[in-house]
N, CA, C and O atoms as a GROMACS GRO file, in nm:
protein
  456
    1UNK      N    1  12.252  10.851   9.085
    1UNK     CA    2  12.132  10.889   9.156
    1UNK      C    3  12.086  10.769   9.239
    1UNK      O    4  12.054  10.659   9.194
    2UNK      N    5  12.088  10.812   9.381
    2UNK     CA    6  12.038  10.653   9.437
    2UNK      C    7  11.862  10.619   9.424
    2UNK      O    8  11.765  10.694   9.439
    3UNK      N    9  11.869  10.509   9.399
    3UNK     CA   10  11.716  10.441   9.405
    3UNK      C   11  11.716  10.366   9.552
    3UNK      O   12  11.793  10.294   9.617
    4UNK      N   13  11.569  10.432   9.568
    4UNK     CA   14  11.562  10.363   9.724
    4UNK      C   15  11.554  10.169   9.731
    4UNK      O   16  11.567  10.103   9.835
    5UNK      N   17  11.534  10.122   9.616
    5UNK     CA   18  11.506   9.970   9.645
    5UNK      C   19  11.630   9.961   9.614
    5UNK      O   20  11.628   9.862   9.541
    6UNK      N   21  11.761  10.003   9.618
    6UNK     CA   22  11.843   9.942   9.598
    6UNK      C   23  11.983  10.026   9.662
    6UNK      O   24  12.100  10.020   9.626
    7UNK      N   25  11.927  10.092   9.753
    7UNK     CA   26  11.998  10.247   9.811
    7UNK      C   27  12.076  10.155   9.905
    7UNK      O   28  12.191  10.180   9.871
    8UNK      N   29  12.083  10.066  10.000
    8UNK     CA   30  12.189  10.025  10.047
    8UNK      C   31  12.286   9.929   9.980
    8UNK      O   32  12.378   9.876  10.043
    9UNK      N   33  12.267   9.910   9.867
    9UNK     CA   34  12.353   9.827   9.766
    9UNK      C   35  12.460   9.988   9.730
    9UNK      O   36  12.581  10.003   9.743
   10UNK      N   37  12.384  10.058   9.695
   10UNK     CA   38  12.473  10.136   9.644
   10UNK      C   39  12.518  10.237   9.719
   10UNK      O   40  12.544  10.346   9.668
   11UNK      N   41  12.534  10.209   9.860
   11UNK     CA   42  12.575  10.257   9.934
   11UNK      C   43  12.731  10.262  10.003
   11UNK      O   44  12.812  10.342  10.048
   12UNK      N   45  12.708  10.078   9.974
   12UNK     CA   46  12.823   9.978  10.000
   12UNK      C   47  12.898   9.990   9.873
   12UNK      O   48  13.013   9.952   9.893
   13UNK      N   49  12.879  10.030   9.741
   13UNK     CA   50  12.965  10.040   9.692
   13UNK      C   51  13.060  10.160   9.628
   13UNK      O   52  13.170  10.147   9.574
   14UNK      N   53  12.967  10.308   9.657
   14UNK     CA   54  13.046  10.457   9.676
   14UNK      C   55  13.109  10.473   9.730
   14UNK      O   56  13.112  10.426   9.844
   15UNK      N   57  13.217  10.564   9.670
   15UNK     CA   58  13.310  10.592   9.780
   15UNK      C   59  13.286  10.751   9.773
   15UNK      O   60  13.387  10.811   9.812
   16UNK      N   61  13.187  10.833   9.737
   16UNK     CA   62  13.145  10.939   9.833
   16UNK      C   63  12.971  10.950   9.794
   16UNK      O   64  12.927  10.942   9.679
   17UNK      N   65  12.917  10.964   9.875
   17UNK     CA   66  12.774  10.978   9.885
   17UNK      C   67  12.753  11.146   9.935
   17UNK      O   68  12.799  11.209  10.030
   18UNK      N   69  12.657  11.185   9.814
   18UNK     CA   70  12.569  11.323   9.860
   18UNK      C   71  12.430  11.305   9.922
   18UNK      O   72  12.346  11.216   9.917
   19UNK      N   73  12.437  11.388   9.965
   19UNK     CA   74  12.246  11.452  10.038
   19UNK      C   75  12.239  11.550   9.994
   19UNK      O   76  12.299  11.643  10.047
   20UNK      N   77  12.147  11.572   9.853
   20UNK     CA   78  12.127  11.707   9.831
   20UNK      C   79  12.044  11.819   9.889
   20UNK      O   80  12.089  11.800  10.002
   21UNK      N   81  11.988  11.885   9.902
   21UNK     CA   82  11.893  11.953   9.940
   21UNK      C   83  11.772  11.923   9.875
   21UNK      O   84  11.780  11.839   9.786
   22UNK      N   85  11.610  11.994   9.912
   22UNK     CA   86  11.537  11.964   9.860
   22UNK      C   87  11.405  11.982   9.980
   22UNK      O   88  11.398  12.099  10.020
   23UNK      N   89  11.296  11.883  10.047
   23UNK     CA   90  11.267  11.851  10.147
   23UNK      C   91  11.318  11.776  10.251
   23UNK      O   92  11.335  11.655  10.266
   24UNK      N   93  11.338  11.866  10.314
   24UNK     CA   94  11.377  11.763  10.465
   24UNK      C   95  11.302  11.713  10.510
   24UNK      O   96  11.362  11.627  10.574
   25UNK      N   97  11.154  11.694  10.534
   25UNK     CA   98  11.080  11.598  10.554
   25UNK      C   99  11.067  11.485  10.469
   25UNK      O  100  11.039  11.371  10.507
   26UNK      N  101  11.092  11.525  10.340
   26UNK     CA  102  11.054  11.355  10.243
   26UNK      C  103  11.178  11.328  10.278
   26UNK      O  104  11.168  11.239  10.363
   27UNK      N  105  11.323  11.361  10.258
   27UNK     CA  106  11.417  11.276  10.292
   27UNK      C  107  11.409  11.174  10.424
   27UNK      O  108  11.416  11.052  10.426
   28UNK      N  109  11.392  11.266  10.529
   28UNK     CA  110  11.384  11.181  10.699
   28UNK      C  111  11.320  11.066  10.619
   28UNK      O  112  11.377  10.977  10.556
   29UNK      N  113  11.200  11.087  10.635
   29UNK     CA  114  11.099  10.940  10.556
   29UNK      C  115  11.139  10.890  10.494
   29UNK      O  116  11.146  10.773  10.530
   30UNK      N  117  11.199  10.916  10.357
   30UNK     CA  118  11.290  10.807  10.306
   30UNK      C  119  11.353  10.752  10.412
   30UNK      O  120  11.301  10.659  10.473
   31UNK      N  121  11.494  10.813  10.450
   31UNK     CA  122  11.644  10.777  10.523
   31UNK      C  123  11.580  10.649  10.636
   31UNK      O  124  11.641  10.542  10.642
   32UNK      N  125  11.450  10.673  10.724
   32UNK     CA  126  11.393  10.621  10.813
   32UNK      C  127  11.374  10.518  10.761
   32UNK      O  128  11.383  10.437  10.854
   33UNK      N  129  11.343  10.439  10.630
   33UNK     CA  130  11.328  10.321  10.593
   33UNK      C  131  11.413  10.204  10.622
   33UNK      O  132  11.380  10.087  10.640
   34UNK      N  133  11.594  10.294  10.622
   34UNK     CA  134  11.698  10.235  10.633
   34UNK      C  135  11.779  10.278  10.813
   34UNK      O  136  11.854  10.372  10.842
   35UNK      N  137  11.742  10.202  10.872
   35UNK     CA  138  11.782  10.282  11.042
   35UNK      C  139  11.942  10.231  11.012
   35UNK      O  140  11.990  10.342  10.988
   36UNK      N  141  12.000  10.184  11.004
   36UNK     CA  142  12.106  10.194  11.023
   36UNK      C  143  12.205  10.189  10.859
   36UNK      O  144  12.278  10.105  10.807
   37UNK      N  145  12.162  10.317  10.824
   37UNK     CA  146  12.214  10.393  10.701
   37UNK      C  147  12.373  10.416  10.742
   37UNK      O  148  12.456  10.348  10.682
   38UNK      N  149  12.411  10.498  10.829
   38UNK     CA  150  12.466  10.534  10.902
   38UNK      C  151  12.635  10.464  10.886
   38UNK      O  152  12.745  10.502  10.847
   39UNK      N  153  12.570  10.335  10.944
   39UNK     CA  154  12.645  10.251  10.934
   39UNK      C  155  12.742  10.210  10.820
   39UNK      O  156  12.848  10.155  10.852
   40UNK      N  157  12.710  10.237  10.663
   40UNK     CA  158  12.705  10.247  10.582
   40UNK      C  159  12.859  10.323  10.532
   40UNK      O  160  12.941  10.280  10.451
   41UNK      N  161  12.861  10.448  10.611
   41UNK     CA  162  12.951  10.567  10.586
   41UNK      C  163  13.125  10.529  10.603
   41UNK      O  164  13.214  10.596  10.551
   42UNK      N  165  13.143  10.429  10.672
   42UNK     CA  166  13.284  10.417  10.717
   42UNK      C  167  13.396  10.421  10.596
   42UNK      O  168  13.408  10.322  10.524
   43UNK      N  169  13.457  10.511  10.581
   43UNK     CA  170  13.579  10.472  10.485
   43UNK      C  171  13.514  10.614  10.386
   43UNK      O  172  13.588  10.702  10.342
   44UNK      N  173  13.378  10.611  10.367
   44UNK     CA  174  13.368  10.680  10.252
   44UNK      C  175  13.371  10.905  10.286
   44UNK      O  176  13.403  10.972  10.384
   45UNK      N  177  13.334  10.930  10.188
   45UNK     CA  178  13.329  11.085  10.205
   45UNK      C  179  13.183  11.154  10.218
   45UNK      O  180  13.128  11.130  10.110
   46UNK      N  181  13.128  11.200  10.268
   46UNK     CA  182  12.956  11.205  10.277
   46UNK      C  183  12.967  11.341  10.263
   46UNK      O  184  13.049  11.384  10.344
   47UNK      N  185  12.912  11.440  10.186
   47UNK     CA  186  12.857  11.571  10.142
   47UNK      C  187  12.736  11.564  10.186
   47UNK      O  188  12.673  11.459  10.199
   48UNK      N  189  12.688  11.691  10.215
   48UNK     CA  190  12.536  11.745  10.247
   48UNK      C  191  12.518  11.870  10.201
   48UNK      O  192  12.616  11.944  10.194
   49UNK      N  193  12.373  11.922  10.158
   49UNK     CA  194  12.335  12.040  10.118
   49UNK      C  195  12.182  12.068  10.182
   49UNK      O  196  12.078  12.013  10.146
   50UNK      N  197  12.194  12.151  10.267
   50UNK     CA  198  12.074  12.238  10.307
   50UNK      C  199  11.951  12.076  10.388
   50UNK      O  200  11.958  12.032  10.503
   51UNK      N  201  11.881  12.039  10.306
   51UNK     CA  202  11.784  11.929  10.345
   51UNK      C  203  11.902  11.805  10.380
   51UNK      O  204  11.885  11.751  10.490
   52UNK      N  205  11.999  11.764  10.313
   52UNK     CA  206  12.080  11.669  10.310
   52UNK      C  207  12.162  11.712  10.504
   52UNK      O  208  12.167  11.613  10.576
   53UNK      N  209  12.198  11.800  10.547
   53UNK     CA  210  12.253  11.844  10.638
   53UNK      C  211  12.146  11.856  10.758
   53UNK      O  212  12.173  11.811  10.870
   54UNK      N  213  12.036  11.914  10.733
   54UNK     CA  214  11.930  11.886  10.811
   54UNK      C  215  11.903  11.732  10.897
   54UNK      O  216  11.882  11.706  11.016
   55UNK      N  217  11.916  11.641  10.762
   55UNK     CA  218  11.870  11.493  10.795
   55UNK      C  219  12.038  11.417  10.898
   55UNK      O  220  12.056  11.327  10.981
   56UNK      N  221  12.092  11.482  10.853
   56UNK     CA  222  12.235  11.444  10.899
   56UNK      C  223  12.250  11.476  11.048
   56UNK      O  224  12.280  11.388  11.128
   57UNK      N  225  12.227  11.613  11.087
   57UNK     CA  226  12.222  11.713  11.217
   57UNK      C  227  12.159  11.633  11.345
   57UNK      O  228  12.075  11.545  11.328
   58UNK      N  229  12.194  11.660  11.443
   58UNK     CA  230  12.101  11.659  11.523
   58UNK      C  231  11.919  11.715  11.554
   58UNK      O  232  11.820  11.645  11.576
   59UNK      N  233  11.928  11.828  11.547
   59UNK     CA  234  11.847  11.942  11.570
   59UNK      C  235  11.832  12.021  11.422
   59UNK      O  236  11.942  12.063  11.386
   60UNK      N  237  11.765  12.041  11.362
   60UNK     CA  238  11.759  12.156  11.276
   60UNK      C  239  11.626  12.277  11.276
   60UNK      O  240  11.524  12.291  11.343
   61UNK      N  241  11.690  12.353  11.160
   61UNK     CA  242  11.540  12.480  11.172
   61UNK      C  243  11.550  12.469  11.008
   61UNK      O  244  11.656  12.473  10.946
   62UNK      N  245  11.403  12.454  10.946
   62UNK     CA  246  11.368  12.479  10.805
   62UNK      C  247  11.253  12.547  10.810
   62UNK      O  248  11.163  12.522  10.889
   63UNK      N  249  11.252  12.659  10.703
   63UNK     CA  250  11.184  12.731  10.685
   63UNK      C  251  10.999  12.611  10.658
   63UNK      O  252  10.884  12.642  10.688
   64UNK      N  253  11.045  12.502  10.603
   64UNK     CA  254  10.939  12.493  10.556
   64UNK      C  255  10.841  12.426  10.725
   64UNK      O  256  10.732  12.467  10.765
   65UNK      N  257  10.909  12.344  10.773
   65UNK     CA  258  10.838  12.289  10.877
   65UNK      C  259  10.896  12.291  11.009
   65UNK      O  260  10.889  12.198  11.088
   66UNK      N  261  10.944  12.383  11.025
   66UNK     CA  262  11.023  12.483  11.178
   66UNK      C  263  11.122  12.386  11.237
   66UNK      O  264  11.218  12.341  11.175
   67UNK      N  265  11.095  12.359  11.356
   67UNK     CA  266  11.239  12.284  11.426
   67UNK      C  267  11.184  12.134  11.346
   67UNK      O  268  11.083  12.097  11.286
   68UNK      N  269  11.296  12.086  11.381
   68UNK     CA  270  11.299  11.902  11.333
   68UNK      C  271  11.434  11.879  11.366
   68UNK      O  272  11.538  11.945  11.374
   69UNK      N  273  11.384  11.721  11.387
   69UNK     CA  274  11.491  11.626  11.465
   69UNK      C  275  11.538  11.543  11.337
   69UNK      O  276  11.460  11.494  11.255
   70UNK      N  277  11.685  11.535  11.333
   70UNK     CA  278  11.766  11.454  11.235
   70UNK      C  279  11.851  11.320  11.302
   70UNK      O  280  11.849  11.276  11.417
   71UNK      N  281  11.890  11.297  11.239
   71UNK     CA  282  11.940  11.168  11.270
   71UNK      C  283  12.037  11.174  11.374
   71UNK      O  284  12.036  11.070  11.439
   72UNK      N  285  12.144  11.283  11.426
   72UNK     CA  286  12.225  11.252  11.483
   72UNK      C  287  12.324  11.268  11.460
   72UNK      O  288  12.389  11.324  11.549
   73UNK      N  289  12.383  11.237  11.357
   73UNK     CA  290  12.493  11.126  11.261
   73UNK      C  291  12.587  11.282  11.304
   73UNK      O  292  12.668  11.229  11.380
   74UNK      N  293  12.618  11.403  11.305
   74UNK     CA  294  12.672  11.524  11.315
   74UNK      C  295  12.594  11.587  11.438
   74UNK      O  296  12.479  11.633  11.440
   75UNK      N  297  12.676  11.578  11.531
   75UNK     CA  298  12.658  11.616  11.686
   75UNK      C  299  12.592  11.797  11.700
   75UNK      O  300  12.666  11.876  11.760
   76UNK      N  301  12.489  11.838  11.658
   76UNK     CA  302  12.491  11.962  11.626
   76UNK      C  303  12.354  12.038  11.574
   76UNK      O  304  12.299  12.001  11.470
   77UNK      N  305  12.309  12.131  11.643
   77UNK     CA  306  12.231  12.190  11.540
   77UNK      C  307  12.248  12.278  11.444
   77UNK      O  308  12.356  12.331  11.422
   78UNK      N  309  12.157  12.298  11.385
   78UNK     CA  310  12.223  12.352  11.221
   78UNK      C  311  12.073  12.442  11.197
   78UNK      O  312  11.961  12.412  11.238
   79UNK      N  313  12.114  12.561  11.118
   79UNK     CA  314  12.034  12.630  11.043
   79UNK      C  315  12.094  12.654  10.909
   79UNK      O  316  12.199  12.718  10.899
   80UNK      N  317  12.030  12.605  10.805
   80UNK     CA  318  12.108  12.631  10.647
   80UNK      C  319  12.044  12.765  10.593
   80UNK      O  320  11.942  12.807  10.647
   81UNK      N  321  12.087  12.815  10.515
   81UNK     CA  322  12.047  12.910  10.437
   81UNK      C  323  11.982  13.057  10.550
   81UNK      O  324  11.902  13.148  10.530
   82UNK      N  325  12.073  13.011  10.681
   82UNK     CA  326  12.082  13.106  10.811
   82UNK      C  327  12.102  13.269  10.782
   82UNK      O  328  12.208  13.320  10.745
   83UNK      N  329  11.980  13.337  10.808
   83UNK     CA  330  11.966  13.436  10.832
   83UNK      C  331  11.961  13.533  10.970
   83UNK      O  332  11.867  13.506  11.045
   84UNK      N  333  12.069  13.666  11.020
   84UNK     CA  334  12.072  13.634  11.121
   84UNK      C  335  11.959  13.677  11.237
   84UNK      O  336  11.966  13.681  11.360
   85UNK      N  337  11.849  13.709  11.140
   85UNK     CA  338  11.696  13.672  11.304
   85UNK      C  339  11.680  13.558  11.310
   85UNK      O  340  11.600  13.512  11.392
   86UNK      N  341  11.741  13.488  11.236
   86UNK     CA  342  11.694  13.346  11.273
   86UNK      C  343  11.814  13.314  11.428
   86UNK      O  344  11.754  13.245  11.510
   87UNK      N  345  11.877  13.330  11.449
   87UNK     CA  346  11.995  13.278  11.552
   87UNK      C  347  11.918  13.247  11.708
   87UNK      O  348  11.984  13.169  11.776
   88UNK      N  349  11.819  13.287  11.758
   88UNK     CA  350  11.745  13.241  11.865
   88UNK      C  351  11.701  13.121  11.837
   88UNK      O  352  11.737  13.023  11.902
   89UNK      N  353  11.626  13.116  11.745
   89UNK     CA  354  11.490  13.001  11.698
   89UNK      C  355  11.534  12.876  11.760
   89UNK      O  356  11.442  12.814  11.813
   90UNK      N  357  11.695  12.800  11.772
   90UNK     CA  358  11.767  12.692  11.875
   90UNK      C  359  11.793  12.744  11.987
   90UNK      O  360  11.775  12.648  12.061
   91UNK      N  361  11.826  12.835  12.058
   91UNK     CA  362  11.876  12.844  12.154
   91UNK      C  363  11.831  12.727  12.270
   91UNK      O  364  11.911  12.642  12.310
   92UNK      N  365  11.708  12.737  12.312
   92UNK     CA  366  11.639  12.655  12.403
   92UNK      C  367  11.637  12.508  12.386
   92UNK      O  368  11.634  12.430  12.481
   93UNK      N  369  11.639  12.469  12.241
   93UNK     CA  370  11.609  12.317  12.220
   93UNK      C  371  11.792  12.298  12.220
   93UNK      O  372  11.879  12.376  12.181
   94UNK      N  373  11.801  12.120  12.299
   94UNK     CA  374  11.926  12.065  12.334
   94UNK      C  375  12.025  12.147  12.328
   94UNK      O  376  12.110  12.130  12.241
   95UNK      N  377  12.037  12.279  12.443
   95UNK     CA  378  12.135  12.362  12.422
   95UNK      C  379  12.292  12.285  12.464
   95UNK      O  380  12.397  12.349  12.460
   96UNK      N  381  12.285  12.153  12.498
   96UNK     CA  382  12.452  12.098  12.500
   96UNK      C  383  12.451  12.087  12.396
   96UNK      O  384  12.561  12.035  12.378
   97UNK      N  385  12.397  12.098  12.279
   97UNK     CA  386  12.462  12.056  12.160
   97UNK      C  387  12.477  12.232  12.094
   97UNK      O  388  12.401  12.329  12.098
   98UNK      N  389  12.617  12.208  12.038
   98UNK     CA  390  12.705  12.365  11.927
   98UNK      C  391  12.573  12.364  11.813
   98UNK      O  392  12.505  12.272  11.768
   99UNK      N  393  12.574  12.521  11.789
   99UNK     CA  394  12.466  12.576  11.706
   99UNK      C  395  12.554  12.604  11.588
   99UNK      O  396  12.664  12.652  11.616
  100UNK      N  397  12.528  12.583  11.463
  100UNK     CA  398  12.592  12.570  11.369
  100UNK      C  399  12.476  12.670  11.233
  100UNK      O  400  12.368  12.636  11.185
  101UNK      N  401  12.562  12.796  11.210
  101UNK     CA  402  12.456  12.852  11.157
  101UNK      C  403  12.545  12.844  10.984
  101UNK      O  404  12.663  12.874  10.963
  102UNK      N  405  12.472  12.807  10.911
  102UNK     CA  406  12.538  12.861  10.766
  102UNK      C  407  12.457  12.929  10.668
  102UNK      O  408  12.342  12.899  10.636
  103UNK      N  409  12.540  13.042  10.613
  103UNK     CA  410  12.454  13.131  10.537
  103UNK      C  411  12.474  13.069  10.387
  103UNK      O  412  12.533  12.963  10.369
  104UNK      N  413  12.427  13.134  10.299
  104UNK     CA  414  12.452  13.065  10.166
  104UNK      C  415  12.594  13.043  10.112
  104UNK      O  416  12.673  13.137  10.120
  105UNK      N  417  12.631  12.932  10.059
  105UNK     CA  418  12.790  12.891   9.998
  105UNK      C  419  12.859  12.914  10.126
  105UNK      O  420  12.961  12.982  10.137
  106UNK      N  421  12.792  12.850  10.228
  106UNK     CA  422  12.918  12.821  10.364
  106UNK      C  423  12.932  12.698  10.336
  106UNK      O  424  12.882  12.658  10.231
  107UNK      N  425  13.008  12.599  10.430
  107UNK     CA  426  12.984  12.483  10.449
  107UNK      C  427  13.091  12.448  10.575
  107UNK      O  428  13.186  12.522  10.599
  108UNK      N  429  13.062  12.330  10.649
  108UNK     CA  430  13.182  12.279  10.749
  108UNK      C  431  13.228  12.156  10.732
  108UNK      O  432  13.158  12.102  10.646
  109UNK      N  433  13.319  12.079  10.775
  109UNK     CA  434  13.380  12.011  10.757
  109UNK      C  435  13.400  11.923  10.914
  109UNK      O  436  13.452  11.969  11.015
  110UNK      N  437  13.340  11.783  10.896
  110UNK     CA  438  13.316  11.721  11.015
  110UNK      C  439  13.413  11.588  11.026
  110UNK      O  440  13.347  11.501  10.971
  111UNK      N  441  13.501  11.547  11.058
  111UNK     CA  442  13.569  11.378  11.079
  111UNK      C  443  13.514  11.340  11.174
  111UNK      O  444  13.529  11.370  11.292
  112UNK      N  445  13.421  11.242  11.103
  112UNK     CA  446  13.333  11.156  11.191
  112UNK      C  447  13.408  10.968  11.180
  112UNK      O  448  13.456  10.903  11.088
  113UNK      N  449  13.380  10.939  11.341
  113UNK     CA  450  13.466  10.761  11.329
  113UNK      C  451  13.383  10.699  11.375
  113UNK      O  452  13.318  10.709  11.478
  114UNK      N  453  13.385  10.592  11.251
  114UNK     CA  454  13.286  10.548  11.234
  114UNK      C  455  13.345  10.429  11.250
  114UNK      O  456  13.278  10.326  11.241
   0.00000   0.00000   0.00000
């Protein structure tokens, strides 16, 4: 379980790191403590779930606090736990970036070089 006073120690030494789900707003705020988290990832395997994928994304949609901006780190917007009236709700925001919808027990698979 990472502890934030010590979350880039144990960052450097996993060799796969999760983002579970949960709030996507308390995570951003956490993750934001550390700006170049990111950096962190090379070599290793990074999982995400629902809030964890949010913070990861470019663009996302959560039920709890509507559109929000993620880090980047996955070129893409994303809707988790995507229902399909939800499929407009991105259209308009950064439409160069691929809309990435997943319904429950989907997931994708990204090789990112880092």
């Amino acid at each position: 379980m990472a502890r934030e006073e010590v979350f880039i120690e144990q960052m450097q030494w996993a060799d796969i790191i999760y983002f579970h789900g949960g709030r996507s707003e308390k995570l951003l705020q956490v993750l934001k403590k550390y700006p170049d988290f990111a950096h962190h990832f090379r070599g290793k395997i990074i999982g995400a779930d629902s809030a964890g994928a949010n913070a990861l994304s470019s663009v996302f949609f959560s039920k709890t606090i509507g559109i929000g901006e993620g880090f980047g780190i996955i070129p893409t917007k994303i809707i988790c736990h995507f229902k399909n009236e939800q499929r407009a709700i991105l259209d308009q925001v950064r439409p160069e970036l691929p809309l990435l919808c997943l319904s429950e027990y989907q997931f994708k698979t990204f090789i990112l070089n880092y």
